[in-house]
Every structure is written in structure tokens, then in C-alpha cells.
N, C-alpha and C positions, 0 to 999 in steps of 0.2 A: 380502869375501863373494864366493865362487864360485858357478856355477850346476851344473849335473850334467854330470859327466867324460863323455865318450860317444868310443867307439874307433873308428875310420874306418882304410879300410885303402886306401894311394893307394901305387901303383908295387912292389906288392909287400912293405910297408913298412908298421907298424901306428903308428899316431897317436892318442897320447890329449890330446883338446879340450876346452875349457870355457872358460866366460866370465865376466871378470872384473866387477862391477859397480859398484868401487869406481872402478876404473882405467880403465871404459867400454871396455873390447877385450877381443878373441877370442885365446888363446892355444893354442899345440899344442906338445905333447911327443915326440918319436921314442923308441918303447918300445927299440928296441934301443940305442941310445947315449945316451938321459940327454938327448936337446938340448933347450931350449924355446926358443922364437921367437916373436911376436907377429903373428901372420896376417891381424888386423882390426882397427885401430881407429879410435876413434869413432864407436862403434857393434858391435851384432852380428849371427852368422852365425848361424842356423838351418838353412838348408838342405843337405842334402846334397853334391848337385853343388859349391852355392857355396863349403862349407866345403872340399873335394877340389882347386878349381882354387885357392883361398886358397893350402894347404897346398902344393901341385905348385911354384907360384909362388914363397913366401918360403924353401923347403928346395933350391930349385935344380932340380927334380927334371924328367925328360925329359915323362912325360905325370903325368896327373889321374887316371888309369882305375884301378879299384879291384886287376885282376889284378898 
């Protein structure tokens, strides 16, 4: 059981998120290449910002900033 996909766009680069509620973590997709990675778990992200420095953090990425 998932929660609702919501698309974040960090480094230029658009991210589709949602939360897993069986597996208790936060997951994200990179729309251009297919990747998915595991950005939170045990437990989940809501927020914006938090979901942005998640994502910046586990894809390697230089900043969090939405441009």
C-alpha cells in the first residue's frame, strides 16, 4: 500500500515520491532514468524541504535547491 506520488524537482532533475506504508519508508524515482532509491526509512517525509535534502543526499547530488 502506497500513499500519493507527489513530483519535487531538486538540481534541476524531477523526482517522483511516495510512501511506502507496508515497508514504513520514503521512496523516490528519478523521472529521466528509471532510478529508485530509498530516501527515508523508518518512518516518513512530508515536507518539502526535508524531502529535497533526503533526495540531494541518497542520488549524490551537489545542492537540494529546487532550480
Amino acid at each position: 500500500m502506497t500513499g500519493t506520488k507527489t513530483y519535487h524537482k531538486v538540481d534541476g532533475r524531477t523526482f517522483m515520491v511516495w510512501s511506502d506504508f507496508v515497508m514504513r519508508a520514503t521512496y523516490a524515482q528519478e523521472i529521466g532514468s528509471m532510478e529508485m532509491r530509498r530516501i527515508h526509512g523508518g518512518g516518513y517525509l512530508s515536507n518539502e524541504l526535508s524531502i529535497r535534502k533526503a533526495i540531494a543526499n541518497t542520488f549524490g547530488l551537489k545542492s537540494f535547491r529546487k532550480a
